[in-house]
N, C-alpha and C positions, 0 to 999 in steps of 0.2 A: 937279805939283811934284816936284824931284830930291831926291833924299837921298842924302845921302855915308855910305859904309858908316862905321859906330862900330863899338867893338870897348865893348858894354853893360859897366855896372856888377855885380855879383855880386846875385843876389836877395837879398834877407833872408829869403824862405821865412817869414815870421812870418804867423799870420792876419788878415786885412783889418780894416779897424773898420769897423761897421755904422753907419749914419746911418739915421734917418728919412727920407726926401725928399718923403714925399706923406702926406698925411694920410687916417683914411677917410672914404669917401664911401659914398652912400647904396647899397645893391645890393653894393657890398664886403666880405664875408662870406665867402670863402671858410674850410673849417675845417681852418686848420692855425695852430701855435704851436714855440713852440722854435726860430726860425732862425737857422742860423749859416751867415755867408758866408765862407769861407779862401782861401788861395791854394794852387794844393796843390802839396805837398811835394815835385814831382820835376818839375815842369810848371809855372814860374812865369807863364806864359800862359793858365792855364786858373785859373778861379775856381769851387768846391767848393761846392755850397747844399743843406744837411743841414736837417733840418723834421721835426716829427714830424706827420703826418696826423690829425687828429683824430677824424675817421672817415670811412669807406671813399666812393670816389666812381668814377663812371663813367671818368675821365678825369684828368690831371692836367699839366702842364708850364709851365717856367719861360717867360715874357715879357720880354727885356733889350734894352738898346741899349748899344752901345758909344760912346762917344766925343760921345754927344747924336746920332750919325746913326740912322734911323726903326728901328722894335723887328723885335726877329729873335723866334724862338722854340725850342727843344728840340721834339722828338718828342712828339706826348700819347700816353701808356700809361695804363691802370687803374693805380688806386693802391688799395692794401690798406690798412686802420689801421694806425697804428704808422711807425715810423721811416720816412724818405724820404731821397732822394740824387740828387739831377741835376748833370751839369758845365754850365758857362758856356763854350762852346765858340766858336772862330772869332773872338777878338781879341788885338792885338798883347799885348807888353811894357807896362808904365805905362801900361795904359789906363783910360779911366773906365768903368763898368760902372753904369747903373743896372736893377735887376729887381724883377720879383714875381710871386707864384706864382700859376698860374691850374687852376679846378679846373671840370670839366661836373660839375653835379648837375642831377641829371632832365632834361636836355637844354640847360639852361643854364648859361652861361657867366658864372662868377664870377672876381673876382681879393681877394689876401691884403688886407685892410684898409688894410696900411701898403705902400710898398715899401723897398728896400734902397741903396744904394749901397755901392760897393767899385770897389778898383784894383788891377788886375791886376800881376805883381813884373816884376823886372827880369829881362833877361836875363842868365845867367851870364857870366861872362866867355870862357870856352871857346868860344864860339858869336858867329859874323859875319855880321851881316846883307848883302843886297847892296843897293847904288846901284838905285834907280829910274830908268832912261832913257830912257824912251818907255813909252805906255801909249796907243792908242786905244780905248775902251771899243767903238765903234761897229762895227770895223772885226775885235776881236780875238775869239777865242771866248769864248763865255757864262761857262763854268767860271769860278770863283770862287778854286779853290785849289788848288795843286801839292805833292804827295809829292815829293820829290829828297833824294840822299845830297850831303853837301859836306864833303869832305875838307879838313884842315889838318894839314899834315907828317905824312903817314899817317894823321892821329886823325878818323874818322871819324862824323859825328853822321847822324841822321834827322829831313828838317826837315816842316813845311808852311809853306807860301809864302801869303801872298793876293796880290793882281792889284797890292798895292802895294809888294810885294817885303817885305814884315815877316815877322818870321815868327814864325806863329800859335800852333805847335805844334812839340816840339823830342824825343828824345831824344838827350841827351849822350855824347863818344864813351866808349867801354866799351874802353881803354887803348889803344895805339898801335898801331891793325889798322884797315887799310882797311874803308869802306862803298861797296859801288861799286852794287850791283842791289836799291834796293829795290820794293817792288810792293804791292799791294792783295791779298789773298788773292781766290782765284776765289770762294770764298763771300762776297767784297762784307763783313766784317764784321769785319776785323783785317788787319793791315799784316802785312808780311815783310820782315825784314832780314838782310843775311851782314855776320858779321865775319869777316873775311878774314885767315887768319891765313900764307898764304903768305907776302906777300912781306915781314913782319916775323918771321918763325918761318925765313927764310933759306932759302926752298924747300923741296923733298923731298916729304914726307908730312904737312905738318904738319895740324891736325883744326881745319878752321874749320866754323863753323856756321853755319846758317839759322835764325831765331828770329821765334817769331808775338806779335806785341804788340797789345795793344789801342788805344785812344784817349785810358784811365787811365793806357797807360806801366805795362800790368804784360803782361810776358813769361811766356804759358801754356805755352809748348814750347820747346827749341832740339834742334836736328837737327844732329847731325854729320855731318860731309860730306867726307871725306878728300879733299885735295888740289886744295878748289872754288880756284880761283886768281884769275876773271875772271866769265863768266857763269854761270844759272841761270834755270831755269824751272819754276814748277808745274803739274800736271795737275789736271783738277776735281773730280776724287779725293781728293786734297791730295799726292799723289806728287811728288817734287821729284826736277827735272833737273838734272845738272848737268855741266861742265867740270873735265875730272881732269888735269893733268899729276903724274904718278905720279915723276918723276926729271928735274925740270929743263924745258929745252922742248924734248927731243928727239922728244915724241911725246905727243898729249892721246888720252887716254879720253873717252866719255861713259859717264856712269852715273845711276843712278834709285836712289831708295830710297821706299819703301810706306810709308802711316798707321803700319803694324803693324813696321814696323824691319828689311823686308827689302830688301835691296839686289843689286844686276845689273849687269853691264854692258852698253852696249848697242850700244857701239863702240870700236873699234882701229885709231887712223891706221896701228898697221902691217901693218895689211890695206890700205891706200890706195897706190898705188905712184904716189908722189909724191916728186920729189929736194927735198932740204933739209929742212929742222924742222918742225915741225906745232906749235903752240902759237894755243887759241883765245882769243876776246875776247869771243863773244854768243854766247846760246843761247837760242831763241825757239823754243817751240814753234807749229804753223799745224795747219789743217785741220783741226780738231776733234781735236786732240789725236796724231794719227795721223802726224804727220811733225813734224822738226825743222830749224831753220835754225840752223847754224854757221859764224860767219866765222873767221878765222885771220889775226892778224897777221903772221907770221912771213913767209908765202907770198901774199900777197895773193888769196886766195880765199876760196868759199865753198862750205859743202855742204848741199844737202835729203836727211835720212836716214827711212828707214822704223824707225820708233821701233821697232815690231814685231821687224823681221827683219836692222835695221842694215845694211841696202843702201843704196848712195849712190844716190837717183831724178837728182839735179840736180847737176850741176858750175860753178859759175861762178868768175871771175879770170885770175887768172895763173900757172895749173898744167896741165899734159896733161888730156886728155876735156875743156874747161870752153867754155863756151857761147861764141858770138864776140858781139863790141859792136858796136852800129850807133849813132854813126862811131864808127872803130875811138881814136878819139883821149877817147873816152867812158870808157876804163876805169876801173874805181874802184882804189883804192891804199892802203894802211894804213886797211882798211876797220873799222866799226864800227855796232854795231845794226841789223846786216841782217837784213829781216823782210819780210814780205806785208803791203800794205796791204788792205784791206776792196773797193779791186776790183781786186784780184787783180794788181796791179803790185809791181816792188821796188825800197823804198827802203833808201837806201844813206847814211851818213854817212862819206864818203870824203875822199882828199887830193886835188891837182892831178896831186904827184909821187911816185914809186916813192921807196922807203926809208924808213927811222926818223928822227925827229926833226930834217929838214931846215927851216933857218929861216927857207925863203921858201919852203916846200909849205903854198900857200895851202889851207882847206877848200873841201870842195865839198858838196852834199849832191845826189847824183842818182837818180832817180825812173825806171825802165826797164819798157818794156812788154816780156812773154812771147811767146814763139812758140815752142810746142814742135815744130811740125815743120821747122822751117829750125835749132831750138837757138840762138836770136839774141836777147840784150837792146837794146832797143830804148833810147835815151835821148828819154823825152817831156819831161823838168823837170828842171833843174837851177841851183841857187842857189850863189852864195858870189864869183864871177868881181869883183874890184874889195871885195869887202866887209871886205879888210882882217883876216881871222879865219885867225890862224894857232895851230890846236892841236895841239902836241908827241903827247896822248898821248889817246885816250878820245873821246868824241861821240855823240851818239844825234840822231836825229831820229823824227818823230811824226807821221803827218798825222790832223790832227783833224777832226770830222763835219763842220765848215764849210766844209772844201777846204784852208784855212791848215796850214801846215807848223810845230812845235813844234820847235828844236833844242836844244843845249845842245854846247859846244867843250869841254868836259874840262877839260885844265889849262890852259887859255887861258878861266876859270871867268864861264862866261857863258850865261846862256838868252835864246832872243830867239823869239819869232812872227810868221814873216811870211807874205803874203796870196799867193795863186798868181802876181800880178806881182813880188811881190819886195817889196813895203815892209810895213817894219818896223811891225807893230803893240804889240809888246809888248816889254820889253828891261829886264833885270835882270843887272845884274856885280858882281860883287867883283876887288878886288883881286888881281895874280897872286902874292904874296908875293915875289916878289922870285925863283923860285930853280924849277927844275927839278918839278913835280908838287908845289910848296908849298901851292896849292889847286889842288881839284879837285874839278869835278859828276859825282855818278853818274848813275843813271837815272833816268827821269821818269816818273810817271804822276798824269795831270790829276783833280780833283775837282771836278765839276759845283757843289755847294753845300752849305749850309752842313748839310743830312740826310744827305751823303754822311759829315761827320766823327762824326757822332751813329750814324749806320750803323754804327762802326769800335769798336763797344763789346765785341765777340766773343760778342753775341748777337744782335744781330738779323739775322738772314737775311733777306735779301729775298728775295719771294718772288714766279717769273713769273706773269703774269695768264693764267690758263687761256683757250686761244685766241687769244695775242697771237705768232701768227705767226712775223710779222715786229720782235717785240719791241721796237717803240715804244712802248710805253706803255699802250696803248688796243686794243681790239678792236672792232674799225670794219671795211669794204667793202675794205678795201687789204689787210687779212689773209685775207679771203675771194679777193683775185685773189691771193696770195701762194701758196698753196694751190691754185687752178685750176692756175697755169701750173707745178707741179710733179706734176700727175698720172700717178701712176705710177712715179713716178722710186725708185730702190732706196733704200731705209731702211738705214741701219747700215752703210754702205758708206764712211763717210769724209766722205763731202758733208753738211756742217751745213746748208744749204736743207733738201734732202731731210728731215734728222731734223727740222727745226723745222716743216717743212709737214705732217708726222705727228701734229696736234694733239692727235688722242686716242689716241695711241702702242699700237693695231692692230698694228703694221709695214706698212700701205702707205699710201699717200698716196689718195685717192679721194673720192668724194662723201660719205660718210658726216665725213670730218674737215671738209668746206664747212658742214655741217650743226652740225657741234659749233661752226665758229665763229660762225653766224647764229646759232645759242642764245643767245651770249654777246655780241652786241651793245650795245656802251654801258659794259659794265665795266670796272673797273680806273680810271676817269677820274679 
């Protein structure tokens, strides 16, 4: 079913009323008392359940269903006597919520006597949902829920999405400054957002920030960041990259700043002997942190930098040195989120035509294979020819572990997924406001499920399975050949195989790491 974007009613923020909805049953024992269900305070989508523990158990976590569909559940962790706290995570606005609390003592599995009902608040008014347009479960990937920034006349919020376009999880915009890049922290355990304070601060210098928020919507850190205008990226360090133009767009910086507050630069387009403006749009870091991709609106290119030593390795576009296309009629054009896929191709969220905000430069999004000894992008895939998606400003695309492609058209504010032929599995719009960049999608990053939001509490690290290679999951016969067919190969060199086939981190790859991963057969499952 469709649904026409509303512009929701303002929450009341008040706490929910509790209802009985179940009565106890026999084995119903769990020991806890005192429960109160709220809406909480800055998150009208997330519902708050406070309890005191009666006394200490192996294990504990809430059991809910949203809306009468089949019961989800929170993380179990140990619980200590004394006060408790778990969120209701992963449902819309105005939802039904029934729960109750489930505790392991001695190996078994008890739930609260009674259970709870509660309805989750409204949406603020600041905040637009998008239309539902297509949705094939069968056909679209598994992930359940989408991180994306959604601008309105500059004001920028942090949403989560589910597969029905609602949305789950919100922070409100933080006054009239773009959100154009937000992301997952590389520790998997708290979000990242920039407010961007350039292009409301009127250029120059002005100090916008990168800020790490949890999944409660409380912001642990903010990082200034002089002159971030467009992209950014983190190291797994927590080192944050970013895009400087220092005076305008006559020329962008890249710079870095450290956990500990030191800052570098790590590039100078007026080291790049290139005619006309330099001003970039993305900043992606690849290869195990050791190199960087930069596109550049201004000049329709792109650079691969040695983060290290700030040498341009790779040229592509439409500027002197830059790689040639194959066919030459392939070129990409007011390019945006250009990055390295997982094998080694590059995808491109491009125009048809050369220029700014031409009104029939249909989108493209094209997929090129490498060849570094001829210096030739190859076009293997390419979507958008007839699809009607004309975006003025911004775009990303994504190819996800299924083969399907993830985009998003910026201020033409629309996400869609579709399958390596071209059809549409998935498709979510809003409205274009009417006017020049009045809405607009920033960036995207997918969330597998509903552990992934419980993940984002700014504690829990996940943590890899000793032996899992090949990091699926499991350590099985596929991480043992993951391992063979890297014998020998140089450790610490840049190449993420290599470091990940190093299982018991020796520094070489060899029989003895086959050995660590037969030990570990069967774990992590």
């Amino acid at each position: 079913m469709t649904r026409s974007p509303i512009l929701m009613r303002a929450s009341a923020m008040v706490a929910a009323c509790l209802l009985v909805a179940g009565a106890a049953q026999a084995g119903d024992d769990a020991p806890v008392s005192d429960v109160v269900v709220s809406v909480h305070p800055t998150v009208a989508t997330v519902l708050v359940v406070s309890w005191n523990q009666d006394e200490a158990v192996e294990g504990g976590w809430l059991e809910f269903s949203i809306d009468g569909d089949p019961p989800q559940a929170s993380p179990e962790r140990p619980l200590a006597q004394g006060p408790q706290q778990e969120l209701v995570l992963g449902a819309p606005a105005d939802a039904f919520i029934q729960l109750r609390i489930m505790n392991r003592i001695q190996g078994e599995v008890v739930s609260s006597a009674v259970s709870w009902a509660a309805t989750t608040g409204s949406l603020p008014e600041n905040l637009l949902e998008p239309a539902l347009v297509a949705y094939d479960a069968a056909q679209a990937h598994p992930a359940k829920f989408l991180l994306v920034s959604f601008n309105i006349a500059g004001a920028g919020s942090l949403l989560i999405l589910d597969r029905n376009g609602r949305i789950v999880w919100y922070r409100t915009p933080q006054g009239g400054h773009f959100m154009l890049v937000p992301r997952v922290a590389r520790s998997g355990n708290h979000m990242l957002f920039d407010i961007d304070t350039y292009w409301s601060g009127g250029g120059g210098n002005p100090t916008s920030t990168i800020n790490r928020v949890t999944i409660a919507n409380e912001v642990f850190e903010s990082i200034e960041v002089v002159g971030l205008h467009h992209g950014w990226d983190e190291f797994n360090d927590g080192t944050i990259i970013w895009g400087k133009n220092p005076s305008g767009f006559d020329h962008e910086e890249l710079w870095a700043i450290d956990p500990e507050g030191n800052s570098w630069m790590i590039w100078d387009s007026d080291t790049w002997n290139v005619p006309g403006t330099v001003a970039g749009n993305a900043v992606t870091l690849e290869k195990s942190d050791t190199t960087v991709l930069l596109s550049f609106w201004t000049n329709d290119s792109a650079v691969e930098i040695d983060v290290a030593t700030g040498e341009i390795l790779r040229t592509f576009g439409d500027v002197p040195g830059s790689w040639s296309f194959d066919p030459q009629d392939s070129q990409f054009w007011f390019a945006h989120g250009v990055h390295y896929t997982e094998a080694n191709t590059l995808l491109v969220s491009s125009h048809l035509l050369p220029g700014f905000g031409q009104p029939d430069n249909e989108q493209r999004i094209r997929e090129y294979a490498l060849d570094d000894d001829s210096q030739t992008l190859t076009q293997i895939w390419v979507y958008g020819e007839g699809a009607n998606i004309y975006a003025p400003t911004w775009g990303e695309a994504i190819r996800l572990d299924n083969g399907n492609t993830l985009f998003n058209t910026g201020s033409d504010p629309m996400i869609r997924e579709v399958t390596s032929d071209g059809d549409t599995v998935w498709e979510v719009r809003w409205d274009d406001g009417g006017g020049f960049e009045q809405r607009l999608v920033g960036d995207m990053t997918i969330l597998e499920g509903l552990e992934d939001l419980y993940a984002l509490d700014g504690k829990s690290v996940p943590e890899k399975c000793e032996g899992d290679a090949n990091a699926d999951g499991t350590v099985d016969p596929l991480d043992a050949g993951f391992v063979l067919a890297r014998f020998g190969c140089p450790v610490g060199t840049g190449d993420p195989d290599c470091d990940a086939a190093d299982v018991n981190g020796d520094g070489v790859v060899d029989p003895l790491d086959v050995g660590y991963v037969l030990a570990r057969f069967g774990t992590c499952e």
